[in-house]
C-alpha positions as CSV (number, residue, x, y, z in Angstrom):
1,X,-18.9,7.4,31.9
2,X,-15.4,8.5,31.3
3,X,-12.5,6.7,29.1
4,X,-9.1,6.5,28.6
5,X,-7.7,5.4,25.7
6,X,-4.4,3.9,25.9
7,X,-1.9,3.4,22.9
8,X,1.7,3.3,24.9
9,X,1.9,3.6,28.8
10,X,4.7,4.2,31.3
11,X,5.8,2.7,34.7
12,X,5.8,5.9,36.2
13,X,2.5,7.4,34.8
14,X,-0.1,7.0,37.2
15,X,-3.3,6.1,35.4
16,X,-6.6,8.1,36.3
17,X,-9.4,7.5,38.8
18,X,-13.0,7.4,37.7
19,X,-12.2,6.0,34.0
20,X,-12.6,2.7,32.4
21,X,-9.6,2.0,30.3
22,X,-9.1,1.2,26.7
23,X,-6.3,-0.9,25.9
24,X,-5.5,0.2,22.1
25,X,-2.5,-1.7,21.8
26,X,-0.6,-5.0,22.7
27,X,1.5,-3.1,24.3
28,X,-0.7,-2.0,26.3
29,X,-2.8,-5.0,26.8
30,X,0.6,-6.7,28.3
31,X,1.4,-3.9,30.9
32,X,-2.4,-4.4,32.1
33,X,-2.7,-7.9,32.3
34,X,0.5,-7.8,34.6
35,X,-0.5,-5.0,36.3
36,X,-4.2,-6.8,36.9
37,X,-5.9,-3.8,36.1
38,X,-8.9,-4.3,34.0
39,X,-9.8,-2.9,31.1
40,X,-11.4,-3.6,28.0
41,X,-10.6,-2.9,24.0
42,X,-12.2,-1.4,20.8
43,X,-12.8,-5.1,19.6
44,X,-15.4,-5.2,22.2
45,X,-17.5,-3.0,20.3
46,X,-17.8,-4.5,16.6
47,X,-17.6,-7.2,14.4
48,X,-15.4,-7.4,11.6
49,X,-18.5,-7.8,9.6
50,X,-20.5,-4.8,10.9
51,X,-17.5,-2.4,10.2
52,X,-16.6,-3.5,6.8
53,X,-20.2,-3.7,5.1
54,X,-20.5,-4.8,2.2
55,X,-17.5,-4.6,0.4
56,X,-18.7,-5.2,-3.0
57,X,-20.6,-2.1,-2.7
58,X,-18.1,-0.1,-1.3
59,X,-15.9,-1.4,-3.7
60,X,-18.1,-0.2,-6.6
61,X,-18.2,2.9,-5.4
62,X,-14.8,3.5,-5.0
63,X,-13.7,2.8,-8.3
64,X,-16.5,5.0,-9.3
65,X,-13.9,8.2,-6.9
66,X,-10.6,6.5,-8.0
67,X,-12.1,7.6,-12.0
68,X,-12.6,11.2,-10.5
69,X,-9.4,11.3,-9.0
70,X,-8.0,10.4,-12.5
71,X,-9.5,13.4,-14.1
72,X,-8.8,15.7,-10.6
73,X,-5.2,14.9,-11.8
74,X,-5.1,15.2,-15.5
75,X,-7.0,18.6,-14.8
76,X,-3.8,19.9,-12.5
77,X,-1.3,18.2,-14.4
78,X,-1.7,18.7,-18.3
79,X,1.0,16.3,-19.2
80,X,-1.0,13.9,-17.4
81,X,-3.7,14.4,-19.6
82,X,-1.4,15.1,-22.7
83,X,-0.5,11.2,-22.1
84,X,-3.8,9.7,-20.9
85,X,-2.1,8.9,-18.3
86,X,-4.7,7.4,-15.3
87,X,-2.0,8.3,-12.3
88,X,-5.0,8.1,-9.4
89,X,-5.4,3.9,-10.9
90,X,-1.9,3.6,-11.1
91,X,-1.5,4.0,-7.6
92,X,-4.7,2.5,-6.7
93,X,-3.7,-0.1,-3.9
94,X,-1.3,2.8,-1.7
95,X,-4.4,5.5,-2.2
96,X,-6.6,2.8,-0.9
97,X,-4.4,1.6,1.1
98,X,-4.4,5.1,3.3
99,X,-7.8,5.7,2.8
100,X,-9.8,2.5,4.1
101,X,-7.4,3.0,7.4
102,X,-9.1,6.2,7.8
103,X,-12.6,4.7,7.0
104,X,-12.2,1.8,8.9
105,X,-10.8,4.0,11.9
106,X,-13.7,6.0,11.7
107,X,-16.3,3.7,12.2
108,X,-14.3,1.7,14.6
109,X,-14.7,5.0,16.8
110,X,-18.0,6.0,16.1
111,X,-19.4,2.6,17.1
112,X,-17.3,2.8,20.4
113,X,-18.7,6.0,21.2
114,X,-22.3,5.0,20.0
115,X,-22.3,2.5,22.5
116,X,-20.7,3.5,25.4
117,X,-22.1,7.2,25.2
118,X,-19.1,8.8,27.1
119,X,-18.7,11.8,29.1
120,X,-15.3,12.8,28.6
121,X,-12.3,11.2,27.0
122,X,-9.0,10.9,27.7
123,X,-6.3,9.7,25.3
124,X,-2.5,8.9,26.1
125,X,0.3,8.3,23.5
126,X,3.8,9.4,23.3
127,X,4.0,10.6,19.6
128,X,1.5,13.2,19.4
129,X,2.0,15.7,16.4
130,X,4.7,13.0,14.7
131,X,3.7,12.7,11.0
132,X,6.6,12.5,8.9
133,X,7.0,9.0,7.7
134,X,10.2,7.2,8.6
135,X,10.8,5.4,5.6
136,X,9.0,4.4,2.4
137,X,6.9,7.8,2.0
138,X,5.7,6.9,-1.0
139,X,3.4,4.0,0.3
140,X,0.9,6.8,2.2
141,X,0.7,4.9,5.2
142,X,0.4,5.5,8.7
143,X,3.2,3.2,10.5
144,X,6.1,4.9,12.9
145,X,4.0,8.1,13.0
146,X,0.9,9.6,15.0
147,X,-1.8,6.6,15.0
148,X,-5.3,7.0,12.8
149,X,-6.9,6.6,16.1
150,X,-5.1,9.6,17.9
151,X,-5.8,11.9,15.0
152,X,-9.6,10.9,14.4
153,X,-10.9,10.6,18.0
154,X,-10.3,14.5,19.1
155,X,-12.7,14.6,15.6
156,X,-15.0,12.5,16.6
157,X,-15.2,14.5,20.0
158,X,-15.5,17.9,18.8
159,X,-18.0,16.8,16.8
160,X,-20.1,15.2,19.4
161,X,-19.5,17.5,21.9
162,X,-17.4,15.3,24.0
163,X,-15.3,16.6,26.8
164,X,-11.5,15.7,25.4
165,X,-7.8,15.7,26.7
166,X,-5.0,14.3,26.0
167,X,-1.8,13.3,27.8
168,X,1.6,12.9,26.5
169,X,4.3,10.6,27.9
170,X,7.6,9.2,27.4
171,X,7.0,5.3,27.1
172,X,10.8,4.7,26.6
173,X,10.5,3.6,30.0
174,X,7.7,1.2,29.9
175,X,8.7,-2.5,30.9
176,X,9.5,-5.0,28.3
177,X,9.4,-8.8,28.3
178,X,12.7,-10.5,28.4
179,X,14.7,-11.7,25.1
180,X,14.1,-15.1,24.7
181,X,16.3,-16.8,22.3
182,X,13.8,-19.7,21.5
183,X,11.1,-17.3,21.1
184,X,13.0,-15.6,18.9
185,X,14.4,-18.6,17.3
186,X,10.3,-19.6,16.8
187,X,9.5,-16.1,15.3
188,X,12.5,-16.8,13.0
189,X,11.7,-19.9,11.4
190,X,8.3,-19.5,9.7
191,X,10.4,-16.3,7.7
192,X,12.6,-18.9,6.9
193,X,10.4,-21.4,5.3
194,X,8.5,-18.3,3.6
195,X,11.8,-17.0,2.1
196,X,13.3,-20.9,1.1
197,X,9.1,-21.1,-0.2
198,X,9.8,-17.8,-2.1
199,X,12.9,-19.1,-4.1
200,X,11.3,-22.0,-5.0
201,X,8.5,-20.3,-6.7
202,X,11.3,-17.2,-8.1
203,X,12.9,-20.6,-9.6
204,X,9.8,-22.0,-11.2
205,X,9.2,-18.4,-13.0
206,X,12.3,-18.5,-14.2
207,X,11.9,-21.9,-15.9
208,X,8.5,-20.8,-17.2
209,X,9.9,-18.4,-18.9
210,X,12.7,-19.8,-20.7
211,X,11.1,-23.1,-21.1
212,X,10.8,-22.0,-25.2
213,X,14.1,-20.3,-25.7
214,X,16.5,-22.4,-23.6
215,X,18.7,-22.8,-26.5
216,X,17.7,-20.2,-28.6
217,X,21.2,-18.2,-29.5
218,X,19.8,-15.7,-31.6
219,X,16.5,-14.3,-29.0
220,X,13.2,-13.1,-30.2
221,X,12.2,-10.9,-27.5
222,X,13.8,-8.3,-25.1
223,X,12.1,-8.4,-21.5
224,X,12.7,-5.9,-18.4
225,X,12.9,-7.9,-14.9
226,X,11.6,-6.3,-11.9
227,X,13.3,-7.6,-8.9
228,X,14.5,-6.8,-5.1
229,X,16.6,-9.8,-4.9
230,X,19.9,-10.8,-6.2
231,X,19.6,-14.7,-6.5
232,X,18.7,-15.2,-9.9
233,X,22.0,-15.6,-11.0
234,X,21.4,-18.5,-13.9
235,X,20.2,-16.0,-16.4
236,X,22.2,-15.8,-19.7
237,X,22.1,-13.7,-22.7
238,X,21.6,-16.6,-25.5
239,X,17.7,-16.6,-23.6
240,X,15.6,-14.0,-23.9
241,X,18.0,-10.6,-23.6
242,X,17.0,-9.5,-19.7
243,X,17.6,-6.2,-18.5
244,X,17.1,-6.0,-15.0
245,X,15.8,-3.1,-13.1
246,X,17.0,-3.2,-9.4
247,X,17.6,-0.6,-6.8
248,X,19.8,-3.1,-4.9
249,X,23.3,-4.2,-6.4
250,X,23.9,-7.5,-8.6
251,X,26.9,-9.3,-9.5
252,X,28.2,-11.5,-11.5
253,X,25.3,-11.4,-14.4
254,X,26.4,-12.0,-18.0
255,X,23.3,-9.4,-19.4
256,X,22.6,-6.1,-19.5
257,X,21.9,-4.2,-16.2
258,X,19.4,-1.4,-15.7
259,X,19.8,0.3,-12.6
260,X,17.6,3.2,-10.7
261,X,20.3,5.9,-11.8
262,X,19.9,4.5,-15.2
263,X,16.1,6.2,-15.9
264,X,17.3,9.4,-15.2
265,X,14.0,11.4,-13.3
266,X,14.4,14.9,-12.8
267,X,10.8,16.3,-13.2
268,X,10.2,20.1,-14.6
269,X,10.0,22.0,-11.1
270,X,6.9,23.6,-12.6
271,X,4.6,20.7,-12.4
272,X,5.8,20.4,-8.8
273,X,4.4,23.8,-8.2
274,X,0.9,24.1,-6.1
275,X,-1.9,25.7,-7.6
276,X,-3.4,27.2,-4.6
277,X,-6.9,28.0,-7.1
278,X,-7.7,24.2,-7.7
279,X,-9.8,22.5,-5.6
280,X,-9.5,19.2,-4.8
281,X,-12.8,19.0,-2.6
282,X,-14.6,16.5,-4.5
283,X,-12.2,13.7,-3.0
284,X,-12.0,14.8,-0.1
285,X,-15.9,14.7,0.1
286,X,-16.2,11.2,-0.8
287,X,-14.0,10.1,1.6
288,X,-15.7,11.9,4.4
289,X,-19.0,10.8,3.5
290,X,-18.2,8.0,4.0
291,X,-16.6,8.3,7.5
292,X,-19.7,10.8,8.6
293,X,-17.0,13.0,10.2
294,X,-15.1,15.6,8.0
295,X,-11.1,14.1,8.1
296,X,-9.5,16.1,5.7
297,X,-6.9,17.7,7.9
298,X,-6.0,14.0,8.6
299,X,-5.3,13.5,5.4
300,X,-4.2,16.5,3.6
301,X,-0.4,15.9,4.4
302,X,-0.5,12.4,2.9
303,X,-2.8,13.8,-0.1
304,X,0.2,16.6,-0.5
305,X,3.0,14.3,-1.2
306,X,0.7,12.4,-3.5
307,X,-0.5,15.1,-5.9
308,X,2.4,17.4,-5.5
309,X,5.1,15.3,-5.1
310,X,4.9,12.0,-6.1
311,X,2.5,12.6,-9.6
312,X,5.0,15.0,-11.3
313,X,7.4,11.9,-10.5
314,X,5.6,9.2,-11.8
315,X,5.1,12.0,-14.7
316,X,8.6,11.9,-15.5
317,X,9.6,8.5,-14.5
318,X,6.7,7.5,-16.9
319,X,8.0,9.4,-19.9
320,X,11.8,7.9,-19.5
321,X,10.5,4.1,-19.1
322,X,8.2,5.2,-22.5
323,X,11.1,6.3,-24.0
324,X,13.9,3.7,-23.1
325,X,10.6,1.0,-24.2
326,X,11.2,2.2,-27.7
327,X,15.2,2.9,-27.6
328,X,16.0,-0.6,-26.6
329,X,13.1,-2.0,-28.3
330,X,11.8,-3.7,-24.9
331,X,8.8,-6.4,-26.0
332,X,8.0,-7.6,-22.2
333,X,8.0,-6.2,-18.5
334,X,8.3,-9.0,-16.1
335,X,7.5,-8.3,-12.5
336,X,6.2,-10.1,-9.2
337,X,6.0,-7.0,-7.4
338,X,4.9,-3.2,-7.9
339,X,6.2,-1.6,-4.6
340,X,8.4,1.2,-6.1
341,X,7.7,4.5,-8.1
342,X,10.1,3.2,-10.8
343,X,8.0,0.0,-10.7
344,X,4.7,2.3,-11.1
345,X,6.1,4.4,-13.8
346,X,7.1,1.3,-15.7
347,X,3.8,-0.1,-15.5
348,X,2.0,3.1,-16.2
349,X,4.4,3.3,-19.3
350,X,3.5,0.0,-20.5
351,X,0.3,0.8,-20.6
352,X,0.7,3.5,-23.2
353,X,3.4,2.0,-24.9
354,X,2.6,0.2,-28.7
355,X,4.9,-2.6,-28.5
356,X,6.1,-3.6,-24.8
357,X,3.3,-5.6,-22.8
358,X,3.3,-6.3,-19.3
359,X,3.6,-9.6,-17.5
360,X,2.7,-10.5,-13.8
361,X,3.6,-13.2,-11.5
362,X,1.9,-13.7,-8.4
363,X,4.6,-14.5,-5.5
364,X,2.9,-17.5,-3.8
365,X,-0.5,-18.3,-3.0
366,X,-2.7,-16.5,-0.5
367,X,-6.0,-15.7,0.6
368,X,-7.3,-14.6,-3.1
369,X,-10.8,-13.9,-2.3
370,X,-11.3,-10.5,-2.2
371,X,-12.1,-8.6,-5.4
372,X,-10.4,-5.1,-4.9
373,X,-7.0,-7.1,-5.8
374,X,-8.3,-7.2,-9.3
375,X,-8.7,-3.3,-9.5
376,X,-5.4,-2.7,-7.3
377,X,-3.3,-4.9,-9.4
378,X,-4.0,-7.6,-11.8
379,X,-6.6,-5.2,-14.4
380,X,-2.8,-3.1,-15.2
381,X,-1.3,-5.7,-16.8
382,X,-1.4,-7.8,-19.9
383,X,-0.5,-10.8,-18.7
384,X,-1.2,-12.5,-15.1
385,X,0.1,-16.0,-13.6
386,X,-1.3,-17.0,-10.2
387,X,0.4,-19.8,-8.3
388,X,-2.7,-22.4,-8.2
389,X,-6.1,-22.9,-10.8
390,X,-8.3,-21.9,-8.2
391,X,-6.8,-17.9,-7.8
392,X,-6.9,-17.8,-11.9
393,X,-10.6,-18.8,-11.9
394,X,-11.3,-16.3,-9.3
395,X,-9.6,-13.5,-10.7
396,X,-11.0,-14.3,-14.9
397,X,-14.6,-14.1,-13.1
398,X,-13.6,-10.5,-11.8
399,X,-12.2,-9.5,-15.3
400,X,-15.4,-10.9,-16.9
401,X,-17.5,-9.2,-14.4
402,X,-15.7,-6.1,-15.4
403,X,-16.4,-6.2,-19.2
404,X,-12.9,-6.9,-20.0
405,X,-11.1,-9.6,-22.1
406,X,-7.6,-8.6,-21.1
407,X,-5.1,-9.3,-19.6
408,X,-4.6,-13.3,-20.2
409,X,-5.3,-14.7,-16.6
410,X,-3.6,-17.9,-15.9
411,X,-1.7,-20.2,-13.6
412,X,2.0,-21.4,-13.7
């Protein structure tokens, strides 16, 4: 049989005869349906259980790469290893991130083709070749750019010896659903509860923290605030002294503020230079192992900016958050969030530093089973809060499981 795979469409792109069509997107799915042309989809073909595994063991076993990658690093970047600084665990959650996409992508494809045993394939997008990231490039992903579906499937093809073309349109003219205000209204108000949901627990941190020191004048302890928003306004300097780290502007504070441009990072071009003689391989192997299809030239240009741009950064960002630790005699981080490279770095620095521990607060509650959160997140710190008993239990039998007494797991 022949198929064509559909990820964006236009109204004046005439779709084949003699294929059964693959709606990969809503999009898509939405043209068809009005349209009534059939067609079917990828979910068709799997079970979110059969694709996933078991996650335990795969879980296992990448911790097991994520320890190679650390050495892969401190073997290409000496002051990496000069620090014992574990760069590939640091960034553990965006490396994993990228890489189960690709994984998960893989197998998603493999089982369509296993089953439907096709003759040839066709595959129509409109952003072909687009792989520079439109904004936050440090995360790895693979949003605004060429899907992982359109760069594994002529892959998957070659390697199966599967007839293969693509087709390129312009979808700017494919139809769209008319803007309607109460739908847009309905989409509106859940982020609205989320965000009034999201003070509320910003506000009950807050009075956790200073529950002890509320009218201490002369503080005890220094503490750096990680934040991204600029409501915390009640802060005051006979507390705990609080220097907050923020890319975004605050006003109005009666404290100390730390600012991106205040952790100066201008790393030694020399570290950013490729060694064209090392060989990364060995994680590149793993990964395709585990997809049964080799898809490294899918990911090399995600892998580039990791290893050769953002490591020499988190290098230097690392060093200046050690070093401004010590300066201003910093005894706490305080975070609810690790999304920047600033945000890394400080962690990362906490984690060699003598004197300034680390302390977590999970934003809300959520789905909390899963154990990979653990490894991602919580193991980095000295100190984690969760928002209910029942994601502290959860999360001690992980660190138990692990051998580990720290950090302190609890619940606020």
């Amino acid at each position: 049989m022949n198929f064509c795979l559909i990820e964006n469409i236009n109204e004046n792109y005439k779709l084949p005869d003699n294929y059964t069509i693959v709606a990969l997107t809503q999009e898509v799915v939405y043209y068809l349906d009005k349209k009534n042309i059939d067609y079917i989809t990828m979910e068709d073909f799997y079970s979110s259980g059969e694709i996933r595994g078991d996650t335990d063991i795969f879980l296992k076993d990448q911790i097991n790469w994520m320890n190679l990658f650390d050495l892969k690093i401190k073997e290409f970047y000496p002051e990496a290893k000069k620090l014992d600084l574990n760069l590939a665990s640091i960034y553990f959650h965006w490396i994993k991130y990228m890489v189960d996409n690709i994984i998960l992508t893989s197998k998603i494809l493999s089982m369509f083709v296993d089953s439907t045993n096709p003759r040839k394939i066709l595959f129509i997008n409109d952003n072909h070749g687009q792989d520079e990231l439109p904004h936050w490039q440090h995360i790895l992903h693979f949003q605004g750019v060429e899907s992982t579906y359109s760069r594994i499937i002529p892959l998957i093809c070659e390697s199966r010896k599967i007839d293969f073309n693509r087709i390129i349109i312009n979808s700017d003219n494919a139809e769209k659903s008319n803007f309607d205000l109460k739908l847009k209204l309905k989409s509106i108000f859940p982020q609205a509860i989320k965000i009034y949901h999201k003070i509320l627990q910003y506000i009950k941190i807050v009075k956790f923290l200073f529950k002890e020191n509320r009218n201490n004048h002369n503080p005890k302890n220094n503490a750096l605030y990680f934040s991204t928003h600029n409501f915390i306004k009640e802060f005051s300097s006979n507390v705990i002294k609080a220097f907050i780290f923020n890319n975004k502007s605050f006003y109005n504070l009666n404290f100390p503020l730390v600012t991106s441009k205040s952790i100066k990072s201008s790393p030694d071009k020399d570290l950013i230079k490729k060694n064209e003689n090392f060989d990364f391989s060995e994680i590149y192997n793993w990964i395709n192992n585990k997809c049964e299809l080799d898809v490294s030239q899918v990911l090399q240009s995600r892998f580039d900016t990791y290893i050769y741009s953002i490591c020499p950064r988190l290098i230097h960002l690392t060093k200046a958050f050690l070093s401004y630790y010590e300066n201003e005699k910093i005894d706490f981080i305080v975070t609810s969030h690790i999304f920047t490279l600033e945000e890394h770095a400080a962690l990362a620095a906490s984690k060699l530093s003598k004197n300034t521990k680390s302390i977590y607060f999970h934003h809300g509650a959520d789905a909390y089973e899963f154990n990979s959160r653990y490894f991602t997140l919580i193991k980095n710190f000295d100190f984690y809060f969760s928002a209910t008993l029942n994601e502290s239990i959860h999360e001690i039998k992980n660190r138990n499981k692990d051998g580990q007494k720290k950090p302190i797991i609890s619940h606020y």
